[in-house]
N, C-alpha and C positions, 0 to 999 in steps of 0.2 A: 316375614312376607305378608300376613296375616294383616300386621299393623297398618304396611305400606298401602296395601289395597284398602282396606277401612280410611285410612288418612287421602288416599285417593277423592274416595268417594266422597267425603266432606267436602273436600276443596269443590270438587264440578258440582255440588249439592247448592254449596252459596255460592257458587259463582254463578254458574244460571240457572239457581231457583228453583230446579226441580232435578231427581235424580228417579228414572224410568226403574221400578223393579224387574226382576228377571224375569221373563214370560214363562209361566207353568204353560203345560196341555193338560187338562181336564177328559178325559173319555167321559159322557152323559150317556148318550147312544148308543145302543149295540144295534145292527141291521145285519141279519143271517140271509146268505143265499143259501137255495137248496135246490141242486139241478136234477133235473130227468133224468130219463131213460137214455143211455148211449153218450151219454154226455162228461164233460169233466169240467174242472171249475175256467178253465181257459178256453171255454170254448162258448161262441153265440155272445150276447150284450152283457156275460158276468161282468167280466174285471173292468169293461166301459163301467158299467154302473158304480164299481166297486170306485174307480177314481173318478166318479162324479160329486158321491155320496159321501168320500171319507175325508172328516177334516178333523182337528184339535179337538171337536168335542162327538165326533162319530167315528165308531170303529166300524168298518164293514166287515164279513169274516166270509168266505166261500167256500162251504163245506162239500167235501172230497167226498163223496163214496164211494166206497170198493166195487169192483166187479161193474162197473155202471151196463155194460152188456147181457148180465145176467143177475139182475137185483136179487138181492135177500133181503124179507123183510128184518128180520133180527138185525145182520147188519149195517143195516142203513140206518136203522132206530138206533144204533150201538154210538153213529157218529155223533144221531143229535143228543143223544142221552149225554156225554163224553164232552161236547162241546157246549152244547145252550147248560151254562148252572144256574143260572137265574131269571127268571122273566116277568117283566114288570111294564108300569107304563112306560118305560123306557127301548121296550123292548121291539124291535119293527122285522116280521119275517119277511121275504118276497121266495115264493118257489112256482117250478116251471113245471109244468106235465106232470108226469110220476112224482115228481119233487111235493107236489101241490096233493096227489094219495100220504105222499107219507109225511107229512108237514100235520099235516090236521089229526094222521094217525097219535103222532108226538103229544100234540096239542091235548088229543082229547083224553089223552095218561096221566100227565103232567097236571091236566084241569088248573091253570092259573088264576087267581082271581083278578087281574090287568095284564094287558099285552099291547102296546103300543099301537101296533097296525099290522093286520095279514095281508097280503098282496099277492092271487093269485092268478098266476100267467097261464091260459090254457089247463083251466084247473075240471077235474074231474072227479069222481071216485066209484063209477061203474065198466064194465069190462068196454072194451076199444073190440069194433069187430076187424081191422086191418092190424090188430096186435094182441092175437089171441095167444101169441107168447107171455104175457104179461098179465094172463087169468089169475093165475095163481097167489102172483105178489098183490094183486087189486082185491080178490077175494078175501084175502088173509089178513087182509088192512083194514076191511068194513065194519069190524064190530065197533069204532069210533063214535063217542058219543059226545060230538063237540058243539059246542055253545060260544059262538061270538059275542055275542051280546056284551063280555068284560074286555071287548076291542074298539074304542070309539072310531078307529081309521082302519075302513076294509073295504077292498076293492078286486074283482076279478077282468083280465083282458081276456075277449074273445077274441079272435080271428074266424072272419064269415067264411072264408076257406082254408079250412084247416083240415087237411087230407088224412090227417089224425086223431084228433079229437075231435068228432062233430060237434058243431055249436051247439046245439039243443042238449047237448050233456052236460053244457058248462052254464049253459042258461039255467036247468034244469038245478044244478049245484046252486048259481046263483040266485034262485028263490026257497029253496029249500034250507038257506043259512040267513037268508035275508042280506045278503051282498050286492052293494050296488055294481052296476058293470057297465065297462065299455066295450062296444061291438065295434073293429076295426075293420075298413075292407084289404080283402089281398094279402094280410098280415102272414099266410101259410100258416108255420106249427111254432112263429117265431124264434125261426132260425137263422145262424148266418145265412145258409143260402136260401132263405126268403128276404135276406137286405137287413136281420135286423143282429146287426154290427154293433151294435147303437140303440137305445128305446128310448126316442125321447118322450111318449107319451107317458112312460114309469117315471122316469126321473124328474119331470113338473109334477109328479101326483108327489112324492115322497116331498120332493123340494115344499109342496103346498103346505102339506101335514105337519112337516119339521117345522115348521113357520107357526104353526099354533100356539 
C-alpha cells in the first residue's frame, strides 16, 4: 500500500510539476485569558476573542478558575502556575479586573526575562470601594514587584464609566508601570451587559502586535 501511494505520488509529481507537501500546524503563540471576579471562561468577549485570535500558528487558552465568586489567592495562582510553563517573547497575556490583580501577582514570581505582550482590561491593584468583598484577595496580592520593561507590547483599556473600577485606579496603575492606555467612553466594567459581546478595540491591538 506503502508502494502504491509513493508510485502515486510520482506520477501527479511529473505530470503536473509540482506535488503540494502535507500542511503541518505549527503553535508559535501562546495568548492566555485571565477572567475576574464572578466570571467564567464563557462568559463577556473571552471565547469571541479566543476565535478571533486562534489560528495554525496561535493557541489561545482561557483559564478556569475555581470559586470565581469567592477568589483565593493560592488558588487562582495554582491555575496559572499549572498552566503558563513557559513565558517568552512569544508569550501574550490579556486579563480582566481581578484577573489583571492576579496576572501581574504571577508575573512578578515568575520575574520572566521576555513576555510577548500584557493587555490589561480595567486593570487595577488597590482595594474597589463598591467591592470591599474583595479586600482581602487585592491586599494579599500587593507585595508584587513587577517590571514590564522585558514586554515590548502592553496596553491597559479603561472604561470612563466604570461603576467598578474607577478610572483614576487604572490610570493611576497605568503610570505607575509605564503602560500606554486607552480611555473608552460608556465602555461600563466591560461586560456583556455593557454590549461588550465582542471587543473589537483588543482584537486590532493584538491583530497589530502579532503583525510585528
Amino acid at each position: 500500500m506503502k508502494k502504491l501511494a509513493y508510485s502515486l505520488g510520482l506520477f501527479f509529481t511529473s505530470f503536473f510539476g509540482y506535488a503540494a507537501p502535507p500542511q503541518e500546524t505549527t503553535i508559535h503563540r501562546q495568548i492566555f485569558i485571565v477572567h475576574g471576579y464572578g466570571a467564567t471562561a464563557h462568559d463577556h468577549w473571552f471565547e469571541s476573542l479566543q476565535r478571533q485570535m486562534q489560528d495554525s500558528h496561535t493557541q489561545v487558552t482561557i483559564l478556569q478558575l475555581p470559586y470565581p465568586m469567592q477568589p483565593d489567592v493560592e488558588a487562582w495562582q495554582h491555575v496559572l502556575e499549572q498552566n503558563i510553563k513557559m513565558i517568552d517573547e512569544q508569550t501574550y497575556f490579556v486579563a480582566h479586573s481581578l484577573g489583571g490583580v492576579t496576572l501581574l501577582n504571577f508575573l512578578s514570581k515568575r520575574n520572566p526575562p521576555k513576555i510577548g505582550g500584557v493587555i490589561l482590561v480595567a486593570g487595577f491593584t488597590e482595594t474597589l470601594p463598591v467591592l470591599p468583598q474583595l479586600d482581602s484577595y487585592i491586599l494579599k496580592s500587593q507585595n508584587m514587584h513587577i517590571n514590564l520593561k522585558n514586554s515590548p507590547n502592553k496596553h491597559l483599556f479603561i472604561s470612563e464609566n466604570d461603576e467598578y473600577v474607577p478610572p483614576e485606579l487604572s490610570i493611576k496603575l497605568a503610570k505607575q508601570l509605564d503602560i500606554p492606555f486607552t480611555l473608552i467612553p460608556k465602555a461600563g466594567h466591560f461586560l456583556a451587559e455593557d454590549g461588550y459581546t465582542d471587543f473589537p478595540q483588543l482584537v486590532r491591538y493584538l491583530k497589530e502586535i502579532l503583525r510585528k
